[in-house]
N, CA, C and O atoms as a GROMACS GRO file, in nm:
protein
  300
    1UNK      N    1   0.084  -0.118   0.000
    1UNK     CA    2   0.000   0.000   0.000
    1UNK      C    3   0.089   0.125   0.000
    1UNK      O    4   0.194   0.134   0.064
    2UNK      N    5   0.032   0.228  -0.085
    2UNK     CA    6   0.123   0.325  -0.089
    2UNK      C    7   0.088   0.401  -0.018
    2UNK      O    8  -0.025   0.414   0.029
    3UNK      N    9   0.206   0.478   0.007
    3UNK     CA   10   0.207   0.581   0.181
    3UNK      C   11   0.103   0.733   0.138
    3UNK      O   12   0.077   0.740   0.018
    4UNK      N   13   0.073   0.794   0.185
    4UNK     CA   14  -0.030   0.900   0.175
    4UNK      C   15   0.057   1.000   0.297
    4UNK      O   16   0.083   0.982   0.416
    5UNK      N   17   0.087   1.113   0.197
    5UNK     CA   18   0.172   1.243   0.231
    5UNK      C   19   0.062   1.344   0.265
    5UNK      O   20  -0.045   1.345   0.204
    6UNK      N   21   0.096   1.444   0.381
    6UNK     CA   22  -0.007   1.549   0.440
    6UNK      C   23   0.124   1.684   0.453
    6UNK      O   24   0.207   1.691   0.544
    7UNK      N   25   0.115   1.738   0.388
    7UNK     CA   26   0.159   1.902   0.424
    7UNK      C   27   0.127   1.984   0.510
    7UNK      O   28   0.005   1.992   0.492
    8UNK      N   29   0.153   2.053   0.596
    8UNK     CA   30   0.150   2.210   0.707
    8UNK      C   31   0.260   2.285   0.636
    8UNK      O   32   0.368   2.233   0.609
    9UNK      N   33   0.227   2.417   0.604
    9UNK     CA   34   0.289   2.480   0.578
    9UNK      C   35   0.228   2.603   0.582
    9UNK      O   36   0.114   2.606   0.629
   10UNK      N   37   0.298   2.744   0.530
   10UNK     CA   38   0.238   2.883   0.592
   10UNK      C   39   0.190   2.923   0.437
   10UNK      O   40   0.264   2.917   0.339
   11UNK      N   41   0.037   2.970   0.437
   11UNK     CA   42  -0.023   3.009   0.303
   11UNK      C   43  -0.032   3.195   0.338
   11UNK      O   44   0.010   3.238   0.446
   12UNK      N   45  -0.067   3.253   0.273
   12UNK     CA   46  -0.068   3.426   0.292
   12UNK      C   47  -0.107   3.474   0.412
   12UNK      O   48  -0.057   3.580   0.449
   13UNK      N   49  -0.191   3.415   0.486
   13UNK     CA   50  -0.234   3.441   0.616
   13UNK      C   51  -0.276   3.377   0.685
   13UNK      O   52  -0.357   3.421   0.767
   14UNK      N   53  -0.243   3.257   0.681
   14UNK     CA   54  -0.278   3.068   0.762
   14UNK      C   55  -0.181   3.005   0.722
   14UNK      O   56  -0.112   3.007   0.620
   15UNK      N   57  -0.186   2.918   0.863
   15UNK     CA   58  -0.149   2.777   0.834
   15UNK      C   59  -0.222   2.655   0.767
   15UNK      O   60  -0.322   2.602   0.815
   16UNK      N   61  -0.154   2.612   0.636
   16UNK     CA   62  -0.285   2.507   0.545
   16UNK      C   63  -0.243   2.379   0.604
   16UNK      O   64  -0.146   2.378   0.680
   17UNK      N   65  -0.295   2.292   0.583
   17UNK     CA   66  -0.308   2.125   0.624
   17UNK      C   67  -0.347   2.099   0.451
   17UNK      O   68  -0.449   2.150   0.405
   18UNK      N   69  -0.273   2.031   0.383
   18UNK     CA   70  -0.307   1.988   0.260
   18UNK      C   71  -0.256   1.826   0.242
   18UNK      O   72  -0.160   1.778   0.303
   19UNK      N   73  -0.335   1.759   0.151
   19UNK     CA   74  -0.334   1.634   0.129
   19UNK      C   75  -0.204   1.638  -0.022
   19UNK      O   76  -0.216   1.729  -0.104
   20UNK      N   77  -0.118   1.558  -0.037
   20UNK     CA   78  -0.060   1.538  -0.146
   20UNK      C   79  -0.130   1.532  -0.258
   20UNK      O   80  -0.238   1.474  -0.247
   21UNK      N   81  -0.096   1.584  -0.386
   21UNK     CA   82  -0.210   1.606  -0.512
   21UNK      C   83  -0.313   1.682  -0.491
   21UNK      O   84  -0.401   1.710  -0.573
   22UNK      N   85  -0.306   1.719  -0.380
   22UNK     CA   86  -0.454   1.822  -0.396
   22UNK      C   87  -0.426   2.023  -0.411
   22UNK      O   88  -0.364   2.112  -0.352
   23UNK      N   89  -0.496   2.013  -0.501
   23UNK     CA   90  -0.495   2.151  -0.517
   23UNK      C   91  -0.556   2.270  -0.414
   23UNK      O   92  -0.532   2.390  -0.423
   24UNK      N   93  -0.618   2.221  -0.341
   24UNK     CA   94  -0.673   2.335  -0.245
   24UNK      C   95  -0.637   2.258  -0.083
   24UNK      O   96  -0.633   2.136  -0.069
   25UNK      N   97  -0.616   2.344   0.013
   25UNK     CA   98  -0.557   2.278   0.122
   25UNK      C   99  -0.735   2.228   0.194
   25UNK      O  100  -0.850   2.263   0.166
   26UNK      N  101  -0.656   2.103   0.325
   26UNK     CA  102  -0.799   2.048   0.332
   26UNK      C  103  -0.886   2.117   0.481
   26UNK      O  104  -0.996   2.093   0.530
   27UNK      N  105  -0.779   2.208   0.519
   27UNK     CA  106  -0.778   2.246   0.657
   27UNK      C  107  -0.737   2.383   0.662
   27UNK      O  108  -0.681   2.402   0.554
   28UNK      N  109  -0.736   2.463   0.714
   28UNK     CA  110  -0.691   2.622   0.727
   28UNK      C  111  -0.707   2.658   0.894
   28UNK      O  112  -0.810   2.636   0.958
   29UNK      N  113  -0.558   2.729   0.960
   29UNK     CA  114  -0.557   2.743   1.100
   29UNK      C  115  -0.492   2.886   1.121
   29UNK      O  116  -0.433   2.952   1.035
   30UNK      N  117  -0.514   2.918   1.246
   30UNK     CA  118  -0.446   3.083   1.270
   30UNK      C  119  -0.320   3.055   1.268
   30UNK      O  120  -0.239   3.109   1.192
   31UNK      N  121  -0.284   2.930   1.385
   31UNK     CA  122  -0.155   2.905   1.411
   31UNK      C  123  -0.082   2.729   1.386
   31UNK      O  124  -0.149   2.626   1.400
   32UNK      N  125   0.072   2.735   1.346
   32UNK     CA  126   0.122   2.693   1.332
   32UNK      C  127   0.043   2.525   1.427
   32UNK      O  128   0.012   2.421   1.369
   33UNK      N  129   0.031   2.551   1.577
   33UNK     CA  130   0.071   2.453   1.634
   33UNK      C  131  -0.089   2.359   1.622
   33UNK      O  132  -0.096   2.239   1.646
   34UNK      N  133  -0.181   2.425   1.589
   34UNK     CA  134  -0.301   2.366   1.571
   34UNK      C  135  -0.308   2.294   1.427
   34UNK      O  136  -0.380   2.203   1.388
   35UNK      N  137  -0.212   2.366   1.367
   35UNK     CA  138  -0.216   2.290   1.213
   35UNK      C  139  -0.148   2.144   1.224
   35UNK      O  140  -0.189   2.040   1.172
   36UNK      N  141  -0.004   2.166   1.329
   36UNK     CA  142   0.003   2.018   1.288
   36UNK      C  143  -0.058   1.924   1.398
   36UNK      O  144  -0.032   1.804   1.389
   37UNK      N  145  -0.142   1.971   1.507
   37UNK     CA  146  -0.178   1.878   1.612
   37UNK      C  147  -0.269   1.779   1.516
   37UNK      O  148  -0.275   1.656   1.516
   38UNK      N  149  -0.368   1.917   1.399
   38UNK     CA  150  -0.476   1.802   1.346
   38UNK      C  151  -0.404   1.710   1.216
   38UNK      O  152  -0.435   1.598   1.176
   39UNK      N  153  -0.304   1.797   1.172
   39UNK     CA  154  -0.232   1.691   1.050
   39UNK      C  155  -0.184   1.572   1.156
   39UNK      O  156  -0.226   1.468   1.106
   40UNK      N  157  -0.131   1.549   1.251
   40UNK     CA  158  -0.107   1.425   1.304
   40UNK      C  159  -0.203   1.346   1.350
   40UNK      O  160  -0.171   1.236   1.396
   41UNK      N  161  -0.324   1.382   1.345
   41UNK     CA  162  -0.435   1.324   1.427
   41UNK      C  163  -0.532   1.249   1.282
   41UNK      O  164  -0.624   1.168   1.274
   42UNK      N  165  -0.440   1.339   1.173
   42UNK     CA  166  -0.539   1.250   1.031
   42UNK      C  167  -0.415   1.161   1.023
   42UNK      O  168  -0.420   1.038   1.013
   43UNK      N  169  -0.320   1.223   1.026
   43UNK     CA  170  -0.210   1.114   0.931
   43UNK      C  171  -0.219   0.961   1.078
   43UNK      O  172  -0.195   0.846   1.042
   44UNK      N  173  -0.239   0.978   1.162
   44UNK     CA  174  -0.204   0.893   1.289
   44UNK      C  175  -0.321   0.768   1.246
   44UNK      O  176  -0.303   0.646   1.252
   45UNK      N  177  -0.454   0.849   1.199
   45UNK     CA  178  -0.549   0.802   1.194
   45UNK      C  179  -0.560   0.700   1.045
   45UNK      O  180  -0.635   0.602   1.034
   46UNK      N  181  -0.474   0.748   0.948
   46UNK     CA  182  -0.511   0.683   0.815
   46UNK      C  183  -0.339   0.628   0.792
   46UNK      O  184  -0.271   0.686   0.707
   47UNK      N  185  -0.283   0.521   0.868
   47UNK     CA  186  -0.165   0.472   0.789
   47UNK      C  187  -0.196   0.410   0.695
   47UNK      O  188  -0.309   0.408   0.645
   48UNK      N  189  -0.092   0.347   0.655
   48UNK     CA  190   0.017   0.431   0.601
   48UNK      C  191   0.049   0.593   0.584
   48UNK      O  192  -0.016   0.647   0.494
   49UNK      N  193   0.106   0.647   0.632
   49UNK     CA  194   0.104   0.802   0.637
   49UNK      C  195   0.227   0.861   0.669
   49UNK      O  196   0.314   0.804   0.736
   50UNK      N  197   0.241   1.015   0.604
   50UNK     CA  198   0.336   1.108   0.718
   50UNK      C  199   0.283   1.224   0.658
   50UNK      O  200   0.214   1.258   0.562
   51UNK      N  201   0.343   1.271   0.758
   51UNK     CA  202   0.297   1.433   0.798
   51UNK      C  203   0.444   1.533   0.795
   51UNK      O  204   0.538   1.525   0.874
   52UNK      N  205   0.432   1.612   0.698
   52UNK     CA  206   0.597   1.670   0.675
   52UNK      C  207   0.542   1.832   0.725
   52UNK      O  208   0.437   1.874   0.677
   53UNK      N  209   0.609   1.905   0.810
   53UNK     CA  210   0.571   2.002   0.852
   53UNK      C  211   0.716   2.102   0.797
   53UNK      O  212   0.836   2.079   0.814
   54UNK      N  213   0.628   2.251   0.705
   54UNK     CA  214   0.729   2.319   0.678
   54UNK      C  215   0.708   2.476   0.749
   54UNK      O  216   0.595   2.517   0.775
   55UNK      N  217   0.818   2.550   0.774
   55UNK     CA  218   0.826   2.642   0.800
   55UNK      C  219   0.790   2.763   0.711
   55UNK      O  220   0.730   2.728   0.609
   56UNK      N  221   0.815   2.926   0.724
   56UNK     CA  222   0.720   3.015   0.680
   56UNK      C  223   0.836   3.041   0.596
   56UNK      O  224   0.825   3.150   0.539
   57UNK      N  225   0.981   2.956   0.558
   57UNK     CA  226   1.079   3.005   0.462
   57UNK      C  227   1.029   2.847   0.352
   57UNK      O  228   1.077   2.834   0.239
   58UNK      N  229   0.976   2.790   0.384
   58UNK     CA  230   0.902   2.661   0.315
   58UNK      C  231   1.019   2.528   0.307
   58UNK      O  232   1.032   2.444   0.218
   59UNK      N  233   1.102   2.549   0.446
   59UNK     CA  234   1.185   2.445   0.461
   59UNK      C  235   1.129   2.335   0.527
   59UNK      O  236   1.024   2.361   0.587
   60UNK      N  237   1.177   2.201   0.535
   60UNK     CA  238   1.100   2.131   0.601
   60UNK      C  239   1.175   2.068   0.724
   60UNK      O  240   1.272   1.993   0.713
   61UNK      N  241   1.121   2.105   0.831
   61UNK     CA  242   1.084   2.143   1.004
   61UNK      C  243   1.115   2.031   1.052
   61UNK      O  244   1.231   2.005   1.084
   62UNK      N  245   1.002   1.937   1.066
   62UNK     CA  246   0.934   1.844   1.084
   62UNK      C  247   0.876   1.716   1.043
   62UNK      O  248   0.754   1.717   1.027
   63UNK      N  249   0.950   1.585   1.020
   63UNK     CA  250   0.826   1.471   0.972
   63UNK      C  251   0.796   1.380   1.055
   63UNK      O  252   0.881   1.361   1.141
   64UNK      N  253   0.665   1.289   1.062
   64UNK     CA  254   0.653   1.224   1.116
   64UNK      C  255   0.621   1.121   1.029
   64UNK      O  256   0.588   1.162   0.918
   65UNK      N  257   0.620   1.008   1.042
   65UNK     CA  258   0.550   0.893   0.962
   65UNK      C  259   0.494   0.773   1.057
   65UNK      O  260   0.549   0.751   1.165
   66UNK      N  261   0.381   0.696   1.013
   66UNK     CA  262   0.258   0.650   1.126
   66UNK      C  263   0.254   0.519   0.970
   66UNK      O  264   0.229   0.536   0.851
   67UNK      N  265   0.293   0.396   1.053
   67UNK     CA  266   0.242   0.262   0.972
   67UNK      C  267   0.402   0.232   0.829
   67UNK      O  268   0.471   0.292   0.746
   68UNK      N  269   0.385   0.130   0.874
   68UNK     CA  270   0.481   0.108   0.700
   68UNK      C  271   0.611   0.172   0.725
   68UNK      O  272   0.622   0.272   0.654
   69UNK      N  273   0.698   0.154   0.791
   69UNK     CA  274   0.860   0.252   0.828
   69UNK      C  275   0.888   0.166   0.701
   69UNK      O  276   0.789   0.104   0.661
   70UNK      N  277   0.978   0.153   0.645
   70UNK     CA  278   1.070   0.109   0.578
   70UNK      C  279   1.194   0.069   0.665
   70UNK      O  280   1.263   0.135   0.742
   71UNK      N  281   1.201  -0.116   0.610
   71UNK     CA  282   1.317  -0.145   0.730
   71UNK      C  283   1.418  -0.070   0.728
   71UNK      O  284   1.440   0.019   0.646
   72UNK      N  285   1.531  -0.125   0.882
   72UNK     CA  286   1.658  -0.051   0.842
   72UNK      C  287   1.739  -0.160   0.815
   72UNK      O  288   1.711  -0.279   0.817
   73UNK      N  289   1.870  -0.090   0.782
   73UNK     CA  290   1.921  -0.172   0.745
   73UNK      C  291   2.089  -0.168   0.769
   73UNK      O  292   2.171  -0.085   0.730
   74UNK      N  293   2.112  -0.312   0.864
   74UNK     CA  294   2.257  -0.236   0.908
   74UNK      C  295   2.341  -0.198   0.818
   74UNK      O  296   2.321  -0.237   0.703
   75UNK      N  297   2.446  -0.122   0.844
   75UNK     CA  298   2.571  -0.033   0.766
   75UNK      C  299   2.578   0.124   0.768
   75UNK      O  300   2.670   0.182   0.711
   0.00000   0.00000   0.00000
């Protein structure tokens, strides 16, 4: 099953919550920390998942991933 990507990042005057491929974000917040409490609470909820959280220079912060790690592998 393939993994399902969720974005936080800073839009003109919100924080968006957007689904990968989607053109319009699925969520809109004042602040940063409410955006990703609920992006982790979908991505937590629908694994395979992660949740990549970017900052207001659109670097990326933050990931989490929920279901499906990819083994490791010694070396």
């Amino acid at each position: 099953m393939e993994r399902m990507r969720y974005f936080v990042d800073r839009g003109d005057r919100e924080w968006r919550l957007t689904k990968e491929g989607a053109t319009a974000p699925m969520e809109r917040f004042k602040t940063k920390r409410q955006a990703v409490r609920r992006g982790r609470e979908i991505a937590r909820g629908r694994k395979p998942s992660q949740l990549v959280v970017k900052g207001k220079n659109h670097v990326i912060q933050n990931e989490w991933t929920y279901g499906g790690d990819p083994e490791r592998f010694p070396g």
